[in-house]
C-alpha positions as CSV (number, residue, x, y, z in Angstrom):
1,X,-17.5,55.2,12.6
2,X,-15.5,56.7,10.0
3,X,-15.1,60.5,9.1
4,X,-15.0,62.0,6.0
5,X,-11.6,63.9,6.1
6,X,-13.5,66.8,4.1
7,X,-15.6,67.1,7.1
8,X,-12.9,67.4,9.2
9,X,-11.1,70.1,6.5
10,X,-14.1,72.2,6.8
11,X,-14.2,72.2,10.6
12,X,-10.2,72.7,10.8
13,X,-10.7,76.2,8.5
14,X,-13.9,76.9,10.1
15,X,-11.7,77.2,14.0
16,X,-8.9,79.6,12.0
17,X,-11.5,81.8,10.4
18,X,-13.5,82.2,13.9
19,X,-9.8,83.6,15.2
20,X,-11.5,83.0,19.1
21,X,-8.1,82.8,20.7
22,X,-9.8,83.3,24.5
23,X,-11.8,79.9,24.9
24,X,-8.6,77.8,24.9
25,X,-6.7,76.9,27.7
26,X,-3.6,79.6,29.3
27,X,0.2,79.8,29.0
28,X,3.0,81.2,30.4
29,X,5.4,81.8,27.3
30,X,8.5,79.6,29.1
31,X,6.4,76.8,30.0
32,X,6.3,74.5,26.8
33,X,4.5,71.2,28.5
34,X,4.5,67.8,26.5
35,X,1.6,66.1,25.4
36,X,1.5,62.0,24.4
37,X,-1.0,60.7,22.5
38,X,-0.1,57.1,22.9
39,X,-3.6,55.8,20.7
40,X,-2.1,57.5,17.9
41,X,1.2,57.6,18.6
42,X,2.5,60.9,18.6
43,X,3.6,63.4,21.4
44,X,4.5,66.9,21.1
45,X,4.6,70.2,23.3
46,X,2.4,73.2,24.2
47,X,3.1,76.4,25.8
48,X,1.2,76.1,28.7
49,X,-1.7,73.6,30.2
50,X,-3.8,72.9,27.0
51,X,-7.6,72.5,27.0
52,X,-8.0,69.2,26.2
53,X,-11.4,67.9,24.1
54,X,-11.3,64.5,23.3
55,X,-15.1,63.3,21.8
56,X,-16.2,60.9,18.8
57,X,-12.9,60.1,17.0
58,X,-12.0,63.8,17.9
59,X,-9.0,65.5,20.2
60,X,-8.4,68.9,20.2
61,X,-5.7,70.4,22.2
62,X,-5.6,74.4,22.4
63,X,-4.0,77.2,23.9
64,X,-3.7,80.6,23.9
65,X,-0.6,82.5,24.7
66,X,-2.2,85.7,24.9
67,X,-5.8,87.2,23.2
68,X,-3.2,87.7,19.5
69,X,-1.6,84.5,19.2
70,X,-3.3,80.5,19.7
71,X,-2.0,77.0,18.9
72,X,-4.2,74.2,18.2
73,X,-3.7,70.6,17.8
74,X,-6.8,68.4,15.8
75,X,-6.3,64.5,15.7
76,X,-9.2,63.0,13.3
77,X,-9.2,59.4,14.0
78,X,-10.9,57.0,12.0
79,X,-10.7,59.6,8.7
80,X,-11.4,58.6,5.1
81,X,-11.1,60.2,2.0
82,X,-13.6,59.9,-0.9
83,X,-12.0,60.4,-4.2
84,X,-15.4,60.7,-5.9
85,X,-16.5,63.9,-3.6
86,X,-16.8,66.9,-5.6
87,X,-14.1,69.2,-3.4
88,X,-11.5,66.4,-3.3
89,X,-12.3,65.3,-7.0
90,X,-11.7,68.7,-8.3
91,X,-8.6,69.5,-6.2
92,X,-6.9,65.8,-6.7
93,X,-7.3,67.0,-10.5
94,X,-5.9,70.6,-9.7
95,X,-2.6,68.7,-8.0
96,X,-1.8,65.3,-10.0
97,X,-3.6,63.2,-7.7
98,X,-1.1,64.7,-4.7
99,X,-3.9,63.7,-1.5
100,X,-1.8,66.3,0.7
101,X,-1.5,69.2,-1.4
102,X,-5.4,68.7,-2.5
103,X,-6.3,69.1,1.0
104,X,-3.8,72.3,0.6
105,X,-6.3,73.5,-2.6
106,X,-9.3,72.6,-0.1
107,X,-8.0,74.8,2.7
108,X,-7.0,77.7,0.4
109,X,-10.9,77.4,-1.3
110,X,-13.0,77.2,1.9
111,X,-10.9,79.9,4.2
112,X,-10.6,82.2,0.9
113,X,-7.0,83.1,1.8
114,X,-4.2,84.3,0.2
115,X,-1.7,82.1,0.4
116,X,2.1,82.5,2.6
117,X,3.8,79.2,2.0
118,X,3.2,75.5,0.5
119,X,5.9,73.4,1.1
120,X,6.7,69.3,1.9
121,X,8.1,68.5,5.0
122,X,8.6,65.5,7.3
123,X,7.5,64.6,10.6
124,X,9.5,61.4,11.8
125,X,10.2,60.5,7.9
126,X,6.7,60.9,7.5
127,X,5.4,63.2,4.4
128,X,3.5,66.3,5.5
129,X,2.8,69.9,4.4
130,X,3.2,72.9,5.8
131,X,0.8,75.6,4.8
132,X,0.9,79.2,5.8
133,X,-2.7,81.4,5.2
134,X,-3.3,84.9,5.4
135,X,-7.3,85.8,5.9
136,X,-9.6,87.5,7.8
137,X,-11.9,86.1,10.5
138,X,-15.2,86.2,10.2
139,X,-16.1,87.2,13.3
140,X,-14.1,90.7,13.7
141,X,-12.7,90.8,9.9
142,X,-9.3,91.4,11.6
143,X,-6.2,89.8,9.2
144,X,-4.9,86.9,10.5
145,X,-2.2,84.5,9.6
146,X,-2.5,80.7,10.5
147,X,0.2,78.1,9.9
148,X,-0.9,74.5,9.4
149,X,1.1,71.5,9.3
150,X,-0.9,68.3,8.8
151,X,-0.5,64.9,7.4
152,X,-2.8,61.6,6.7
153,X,-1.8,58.6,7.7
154,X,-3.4,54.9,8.8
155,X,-7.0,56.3,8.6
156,X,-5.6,59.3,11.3
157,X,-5.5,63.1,10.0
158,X,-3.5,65.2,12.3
159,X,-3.4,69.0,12.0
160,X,-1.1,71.5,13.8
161,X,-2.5,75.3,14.0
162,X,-0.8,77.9,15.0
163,X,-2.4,81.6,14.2
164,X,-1.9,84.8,15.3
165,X,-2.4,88.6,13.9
166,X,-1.1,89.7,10.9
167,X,2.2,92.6,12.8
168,X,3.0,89.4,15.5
169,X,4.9,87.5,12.6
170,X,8.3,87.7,14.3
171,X,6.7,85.7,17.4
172,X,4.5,83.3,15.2
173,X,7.4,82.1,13.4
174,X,9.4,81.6,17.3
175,X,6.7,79.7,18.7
176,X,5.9,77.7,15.2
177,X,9.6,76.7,15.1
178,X,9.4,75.3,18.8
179,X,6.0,73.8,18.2
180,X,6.5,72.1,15.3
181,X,10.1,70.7,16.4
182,X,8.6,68.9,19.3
183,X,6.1,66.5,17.4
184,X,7.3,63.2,17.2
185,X,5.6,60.4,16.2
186,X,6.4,56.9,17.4
């Protein structure tokens, strides 16, 4: 079974705007574990023992280093994209036909953010984008910041998440930089 990648856009915003940081498994700040993914090929590192949720063409990998700051891993197997959908239509228009910076123009719509950062970046000489939100959750209308760097490759959409609150931008930016250095795809 397939999923629509704009499903999966909508559920990736929806955990950042929820900002529930204390349902995801503990760390200990010096205790950055790695994680391999072998069915998609990819491996990476965590601080701390990750919850692990792996259901219908869905893995989720989250942590919490504490009740202000969270990472998250989502690996969409099986994804598709539908040029004809209204949301991707409109934003492929809005970016030259750019697929990754469309989903960029999706997340910015559906979180109603302001946003940080938009830039290009590789993971293993594969194009991705690194997008940096600033919102407020629903639940507690408390400003947040989440950083987000995700890429769509052989029918597999993988997103990286790290938020936290809004003064903790020294730390978010230390533990993104650690984070997002240990992906590797293979």
């Amino acid at each position: 079974m397939r999923k629509n990648i704009i499903t999966c856009l909508l559920l990736s915003a929806l955990f950042c705007l929820i900002g529930n940081n204390e349902t995801t498994g503990q760390t200990n700040d010096s205790n950055w574990v790695a994680i391999s993914v072998p069915q998609q090929g990819i491996s990476f590192s965590m601080p701390g023992q990750p919850l692990a949720v792996d259901t219908l063409h869905t893995k989720l990998y989250a942590v919490s280093v504490d009740s202000l700051l969270a990472l998250q891993v989502h690996i969409f197997d099986s994804a598709s994209l539908n040029p004809n959908e209204t949301f991707l239509k409109a934003a492929l228009a809005q970016t030259d036909g750019d697929t990754l910076r469309a989903i960029a123009a999706i997340f910015l719509l559906v979180t109603n953010s302001d946003l940080l950062e938009l830039k290009d970046t590789t993971v293993n000489n594969i194009r991705s984008i690194e997008i940096g939100l600033n919102y407020k959750t629903y639940a507690s209308n408390v400003p947040y910041i989440s950083f987000i760097k995700y890429w769509f490759i052989n029918d597999d959409f993988f997103a990286f998440t790290i938020t936290g609150a809004n003064e903790d931008i020294e730390r978010i930016n230390s533990y993104k930089t650690i984070f997002y250095s240990s992906i590797n795809v293979y």
